[in-house]
C-alpha positions in Angstrom: 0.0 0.0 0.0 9.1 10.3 -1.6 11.0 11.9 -3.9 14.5 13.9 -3.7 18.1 13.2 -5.9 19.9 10.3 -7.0 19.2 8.4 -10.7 16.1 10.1 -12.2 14.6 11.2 -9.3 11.9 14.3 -9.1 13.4 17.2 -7.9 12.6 18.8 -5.2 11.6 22.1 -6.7 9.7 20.9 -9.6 6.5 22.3 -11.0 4.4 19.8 -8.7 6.3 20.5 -5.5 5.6 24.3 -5.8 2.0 23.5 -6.8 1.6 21.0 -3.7 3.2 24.0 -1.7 1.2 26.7 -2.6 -1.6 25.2 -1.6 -0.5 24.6 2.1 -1.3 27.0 4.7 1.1 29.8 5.9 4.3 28.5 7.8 3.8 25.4 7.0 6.8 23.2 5.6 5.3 21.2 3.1 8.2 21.4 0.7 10.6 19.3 3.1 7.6 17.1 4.0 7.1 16.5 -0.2 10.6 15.6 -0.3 10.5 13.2 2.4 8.0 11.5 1.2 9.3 10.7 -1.9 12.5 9.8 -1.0 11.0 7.5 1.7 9.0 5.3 -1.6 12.6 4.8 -3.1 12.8 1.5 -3.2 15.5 0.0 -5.8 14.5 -3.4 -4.6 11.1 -3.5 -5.4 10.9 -5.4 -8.8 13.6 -7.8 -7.5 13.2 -8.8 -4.0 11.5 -12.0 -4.4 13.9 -12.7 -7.3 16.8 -12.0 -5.4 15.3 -14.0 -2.6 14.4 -17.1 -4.9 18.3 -17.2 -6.4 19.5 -17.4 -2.6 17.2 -20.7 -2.3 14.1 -19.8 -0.7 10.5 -21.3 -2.2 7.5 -18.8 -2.3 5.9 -20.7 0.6 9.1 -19.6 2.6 9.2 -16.3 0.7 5.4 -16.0 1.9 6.2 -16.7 5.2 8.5 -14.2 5.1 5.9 -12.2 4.2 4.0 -12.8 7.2 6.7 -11.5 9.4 6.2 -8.2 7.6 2.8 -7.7 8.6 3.1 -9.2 11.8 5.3 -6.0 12.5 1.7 -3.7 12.0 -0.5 -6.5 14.1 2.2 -5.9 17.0 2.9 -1.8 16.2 0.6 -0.7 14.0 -1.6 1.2 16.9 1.3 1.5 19.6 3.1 3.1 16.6 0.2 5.1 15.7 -0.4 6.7 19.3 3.4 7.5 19.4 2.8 9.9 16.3 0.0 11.5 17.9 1.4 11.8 21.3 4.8 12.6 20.5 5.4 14.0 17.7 4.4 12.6 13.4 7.8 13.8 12.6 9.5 11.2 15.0 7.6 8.8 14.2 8.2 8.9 10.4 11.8 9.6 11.3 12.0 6.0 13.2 9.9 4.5 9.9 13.1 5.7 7.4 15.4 4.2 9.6 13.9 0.9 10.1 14.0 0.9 5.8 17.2 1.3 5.7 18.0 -1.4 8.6 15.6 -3.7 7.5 16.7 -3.7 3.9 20.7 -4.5 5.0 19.4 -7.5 6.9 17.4 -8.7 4.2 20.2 -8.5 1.7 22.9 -10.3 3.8 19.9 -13.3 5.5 21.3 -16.4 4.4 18.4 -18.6 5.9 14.6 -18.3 7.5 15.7 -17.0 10.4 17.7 -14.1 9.3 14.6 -13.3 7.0 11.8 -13.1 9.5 13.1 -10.6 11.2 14.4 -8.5 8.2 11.1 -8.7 7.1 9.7 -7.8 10.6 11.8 -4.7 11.0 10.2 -3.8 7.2 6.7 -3.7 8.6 7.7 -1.7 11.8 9.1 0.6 9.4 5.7 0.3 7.6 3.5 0.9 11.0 5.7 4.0 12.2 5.4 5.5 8.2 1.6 4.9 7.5 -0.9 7.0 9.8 1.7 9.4 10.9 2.7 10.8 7.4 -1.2 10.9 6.4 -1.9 12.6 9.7 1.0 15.3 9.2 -0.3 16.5 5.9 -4.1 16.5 6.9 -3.2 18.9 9.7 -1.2 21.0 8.4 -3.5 21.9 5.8 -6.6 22.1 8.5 -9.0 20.5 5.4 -13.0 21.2 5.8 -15.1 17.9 6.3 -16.9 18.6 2.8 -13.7 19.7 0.5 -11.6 17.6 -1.9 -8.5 19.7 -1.0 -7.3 17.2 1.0 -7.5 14.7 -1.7 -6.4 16.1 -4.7 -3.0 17.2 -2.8 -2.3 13.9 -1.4 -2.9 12.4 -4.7 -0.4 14.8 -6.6 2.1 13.7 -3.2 1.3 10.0 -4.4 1.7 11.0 -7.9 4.7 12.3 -7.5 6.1 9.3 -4.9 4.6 6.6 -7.7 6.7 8.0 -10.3 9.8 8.4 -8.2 9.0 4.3 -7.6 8.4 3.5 -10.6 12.0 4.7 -12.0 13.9 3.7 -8.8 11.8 0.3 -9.1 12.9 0.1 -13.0 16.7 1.3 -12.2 17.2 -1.5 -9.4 16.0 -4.0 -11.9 18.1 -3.1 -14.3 21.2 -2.3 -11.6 20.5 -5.9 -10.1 21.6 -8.5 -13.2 24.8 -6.5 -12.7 24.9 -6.9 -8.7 22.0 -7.3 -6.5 24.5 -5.4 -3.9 23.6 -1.9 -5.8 19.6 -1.8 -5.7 19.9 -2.5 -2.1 22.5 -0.4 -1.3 20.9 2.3 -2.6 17.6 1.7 -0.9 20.0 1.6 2.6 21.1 5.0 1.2 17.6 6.5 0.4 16.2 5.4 4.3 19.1 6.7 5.5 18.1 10.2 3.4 14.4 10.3 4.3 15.2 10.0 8.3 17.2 13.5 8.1 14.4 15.0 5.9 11.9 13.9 8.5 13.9 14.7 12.1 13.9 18.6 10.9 10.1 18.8 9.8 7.7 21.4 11.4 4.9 19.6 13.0 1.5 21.8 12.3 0.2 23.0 15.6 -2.5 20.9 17.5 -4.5 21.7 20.2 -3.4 20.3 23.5 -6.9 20.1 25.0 -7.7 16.5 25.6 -4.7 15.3 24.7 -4.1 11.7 26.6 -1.7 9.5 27.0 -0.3 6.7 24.6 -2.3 3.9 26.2 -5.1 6.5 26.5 -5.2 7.2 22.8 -5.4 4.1 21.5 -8.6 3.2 23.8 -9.8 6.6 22.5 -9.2 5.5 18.5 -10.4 2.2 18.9 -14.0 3.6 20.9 -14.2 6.1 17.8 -14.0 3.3 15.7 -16.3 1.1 17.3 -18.9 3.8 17.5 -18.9 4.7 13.7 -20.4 1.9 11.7 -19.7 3.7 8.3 -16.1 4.1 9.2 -15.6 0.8 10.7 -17.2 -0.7 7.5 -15.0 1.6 5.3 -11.8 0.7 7.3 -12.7 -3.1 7.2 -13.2 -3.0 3.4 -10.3 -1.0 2.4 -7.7 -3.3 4.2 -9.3 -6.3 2.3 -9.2 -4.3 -0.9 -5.6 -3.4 -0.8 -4.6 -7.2 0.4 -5.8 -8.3 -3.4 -4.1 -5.5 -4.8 -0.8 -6.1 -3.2 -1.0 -10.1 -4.0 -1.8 -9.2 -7.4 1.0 -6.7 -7.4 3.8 -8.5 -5.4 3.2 -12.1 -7.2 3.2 -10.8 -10.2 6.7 -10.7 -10.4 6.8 -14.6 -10.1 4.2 -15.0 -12.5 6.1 -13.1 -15.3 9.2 -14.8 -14.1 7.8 -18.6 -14.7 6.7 -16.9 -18.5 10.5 -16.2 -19.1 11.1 -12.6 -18.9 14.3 -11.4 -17.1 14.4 -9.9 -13.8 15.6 -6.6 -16.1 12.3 -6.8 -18.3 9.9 -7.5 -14.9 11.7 -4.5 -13.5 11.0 -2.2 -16.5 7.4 -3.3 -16.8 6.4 -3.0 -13.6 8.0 0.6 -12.8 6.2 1.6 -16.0 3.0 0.4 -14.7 3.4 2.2 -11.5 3.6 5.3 -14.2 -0.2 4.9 -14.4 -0.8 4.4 -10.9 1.0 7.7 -10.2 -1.5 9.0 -12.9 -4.4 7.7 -11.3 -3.4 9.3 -7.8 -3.1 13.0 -9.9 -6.5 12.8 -11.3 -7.8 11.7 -7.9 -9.2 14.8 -7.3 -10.8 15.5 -10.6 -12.2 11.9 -10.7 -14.2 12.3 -7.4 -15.7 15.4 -8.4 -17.4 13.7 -11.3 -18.9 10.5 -9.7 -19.6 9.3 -6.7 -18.0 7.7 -4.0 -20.1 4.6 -3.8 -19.1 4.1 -8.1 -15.8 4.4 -7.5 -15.5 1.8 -5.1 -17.4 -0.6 -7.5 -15.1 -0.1 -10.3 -12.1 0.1 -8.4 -13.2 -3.3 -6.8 -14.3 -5.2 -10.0 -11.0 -4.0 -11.6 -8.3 -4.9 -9.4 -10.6 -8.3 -9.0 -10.3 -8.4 -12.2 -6.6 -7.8 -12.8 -5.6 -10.9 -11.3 -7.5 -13.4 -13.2 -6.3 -12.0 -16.6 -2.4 -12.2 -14.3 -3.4 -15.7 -13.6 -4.6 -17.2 -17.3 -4.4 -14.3 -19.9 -1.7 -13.7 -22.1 0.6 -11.8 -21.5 0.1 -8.8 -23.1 -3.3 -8.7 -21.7 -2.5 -9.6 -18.3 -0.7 -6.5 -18.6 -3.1 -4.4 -19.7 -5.3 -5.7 -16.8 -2.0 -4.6 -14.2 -2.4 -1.0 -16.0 -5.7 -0.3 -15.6 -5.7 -2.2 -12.1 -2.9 0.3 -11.1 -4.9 3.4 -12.5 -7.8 2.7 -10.1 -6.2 1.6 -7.2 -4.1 4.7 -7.6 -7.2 7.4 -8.0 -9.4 5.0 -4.6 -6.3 5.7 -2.5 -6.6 9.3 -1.9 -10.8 9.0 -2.1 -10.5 6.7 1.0 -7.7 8.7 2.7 -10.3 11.7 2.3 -13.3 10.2 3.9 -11.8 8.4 6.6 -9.8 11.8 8.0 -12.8 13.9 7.7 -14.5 11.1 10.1 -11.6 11.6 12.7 -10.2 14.1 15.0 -6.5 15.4 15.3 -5.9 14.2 18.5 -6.6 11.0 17.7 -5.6 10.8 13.9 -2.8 8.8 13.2 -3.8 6.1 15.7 -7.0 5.3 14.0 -5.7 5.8 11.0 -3.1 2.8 11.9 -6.4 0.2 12.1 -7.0 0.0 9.1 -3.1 -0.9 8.5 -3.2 -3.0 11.3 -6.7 -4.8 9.8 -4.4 -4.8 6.5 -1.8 -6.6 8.1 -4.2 -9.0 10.0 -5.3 -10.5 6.7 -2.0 -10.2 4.8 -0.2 -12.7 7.5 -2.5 -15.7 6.8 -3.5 -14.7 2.7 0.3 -14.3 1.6 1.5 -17.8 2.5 -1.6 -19.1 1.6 -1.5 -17.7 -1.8 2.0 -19.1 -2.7 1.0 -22.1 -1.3 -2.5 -22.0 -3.4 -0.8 -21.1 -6.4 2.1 -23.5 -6.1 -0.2 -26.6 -5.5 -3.5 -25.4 -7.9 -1.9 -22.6 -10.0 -2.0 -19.0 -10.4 -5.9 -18.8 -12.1 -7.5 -20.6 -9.3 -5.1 -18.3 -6.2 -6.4 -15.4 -8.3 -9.9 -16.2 -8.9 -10.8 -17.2 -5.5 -9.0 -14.2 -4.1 -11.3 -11.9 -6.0 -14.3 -13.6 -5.3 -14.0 -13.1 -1.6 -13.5 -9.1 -2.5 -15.9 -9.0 -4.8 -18.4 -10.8 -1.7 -16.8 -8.4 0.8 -17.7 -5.6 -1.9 -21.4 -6.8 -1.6 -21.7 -6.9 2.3 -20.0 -3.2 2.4 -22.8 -1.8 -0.2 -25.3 -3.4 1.8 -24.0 -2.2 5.1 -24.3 1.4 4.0 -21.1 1.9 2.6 -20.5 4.9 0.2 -22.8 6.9 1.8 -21.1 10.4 3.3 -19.0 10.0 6.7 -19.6 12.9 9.3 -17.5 13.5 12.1 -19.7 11.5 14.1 -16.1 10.5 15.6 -16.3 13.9 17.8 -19.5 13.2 19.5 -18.0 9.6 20.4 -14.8 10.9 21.6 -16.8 13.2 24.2 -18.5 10.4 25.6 
């Protein structure tokens, strides 16, 4: 589910940094913030990882295990991270995310066995849990959106447009780096956490009030009683996490997938950083796209697309299996920024990053058991049937969501509940 200098990266003072900055209010440092972010999605080794870990001998059901770890990390941090960006400081706790990056992604590339890997992969997802509400809570606040506006949206979508296309050449790059030397993409990706911590320890956090503010343990209680007492946005969060778990097993396997049809690790790295070109376009256009429909038909399409994607993945051709990742990628990329928008209009500051980190941590619940079980699926049955009952149980979730009430507008009904 960043941006700054090194091969083809967006600089820092481009047209859509100054756009993005513009908009922010007075005093606040959105510039630095733009450039952390982009930075922190470098990721050199993200066409390659599971290649690089299938040369050094280990199967998908171990790389899926693997996999597990990750999101074990959120399960165990996800909400104590989440309360540690609200009470202390967002800027700390992104600054601890970039650091776990680059930690994380030295252990990975030295793990000889199992053991080394789970916890590479464990330190990964901290780095995930510290990252994920905080940086979506620093923006929102410092630009003090209105419940009914799209500002909010369209700027986080140009951020993510922005931070998709840095991925997708630093994803393209470390392919291309890695049939040289796999040390290179992952030494880079060492150097670009390394980066994205000293962007992050000298942000400006936006001023919050202090009135009611609690306590770490306090303020997860607080997120998780706002949750609770919202149906909408526990039936929003709850379908989200679901959603993006098909999207990322669609996305992450499809590297083995176009592997076992013979294209080089260079090719897969090349195709998918291009794709991510469109997903990058689908997070720009984020605004405009929500103006024109609503909600409730975006979440349909999105839904039936991504679905979609991975049964042409699992038995199309290839060419159309690709064209299914592009357009798959152009949703998923223009839903991301509608969700982020209705679920921190629901919320308040004080408790914003914390329950922003349960739907990560619902994300991570699911992803533990599906990611093995996937690999295992699609190594026993193929990749058709691991695709096609994974979208069926979206597409069901999908059903039960409409029918639950979801699409219809959120309202800070999150306020009320916190008073009580």
């Amino acid at each position: 589910m960043d941006a700054e200098e090194q091969a083809r990266h967006v600089p820092t003072e481009s047209a859509a940094t100054l756009a993005a900055a513009a908009e922010a209010p007075p005093g606040t440092d959105l510039r630095r913030f733009y450039a952390f972010q982009t930075i922190n999605d470098f990721s050199f080794t993200a066409g390659i990882w599971i290649i690089f870990l299938q040369s050094r001998g280990f199967s998908l059901a171990e790389i899926g295990l693997a996999e597990s770890a990750f999101h074990l990390a959120p399960i165990t941090l996800e909400l104590p991270s989440g309360s540690f960006a609200d009470v202390l400081g967002r800027k700390w706790s992104m600054t601890a995310g970039a650091m776990l990056i680059a930690s994380s992604t030295a252990l990975m590339f030295v793990a000889d066995s199992l053991w080394l890997l789970l916890p590479a992969l464990y330190l990964n997802g901290a780095a995930y849990a510290f990252r994920s509400g905080a940086q979506q809570a620093f923006l929102f606040d410092s630009l003090d959106d209105e419940p009914t506006g799209t500002r909010f949206t369209n700027l986080f979508g140009r951020l993510n447009a922005v931070a998709y296309t840095a991925i997708a050449a630093t994803t393209a790059i470390g392919a291309s780096l890695a049939e040289r030397d796999y040390a290179l993409p992952f030494g880079l990706t060492i150097g670009a956490g390394l980066a994205a911590a000293f962007l992050a320890a000298g942000l400006k956090e936006p001023q919050r009030s202090i009135a009611g503010r609690r306590g770490m343990g306090g303020t997860i209680t607080e997120a998780l009683r706002i949750v609770r007492g919202d149906r909408q946005l526990l039936t929003l969060i709850v379908f989200a996490a679901t959603l993006w778990t098909v999207s990322a097993l669609v996305h992450l396997y499809a590297q083995a997938v176009l592997t076992e049809r013979g294209l080089a690790p260079s090719q897969i790295g090349f195709i998918l950083g291009t794709i991510l070109f469109t997903t990058a376009l689908g997070a720009w256009l984020s605004g405009r796209l929500a103006s024109l429909r609503s909600f409730r038909f975006w979440t349909v399409a999105a839904t039936g697309v991504i679905a979609g994607s991975g049964l042409l993945l699992g038995g199309a051709p290839v060419v159309v299996a690709l064209l299914g990742l592009v357009v798959a990628e152009l949703f998923a990329g223009a839903f991301e920024p509608m969700i982020a928008q209705r679920v921190n209009t629901a919320i308040t500051s004080a408790q914003r990053a914390t329950v922003l980190s349960v739907e990560g941590f619902l994300y991570s619940v699911t992803m533990i058991w599906a990611f093995p079980l996937f690999g295992w699926t699609a190594e026993r049955y193929g990749w058709l049937p691991a695709y096609g009952v994974a979208g069926g149980v979206v597409v069901a979730l999908l059903g039960v969501f409409l029918v639950l009430g979801g699409g219809r507008p959120l309202g800070r009904q999150s306020e009320q509940v916190a008073l009580h």
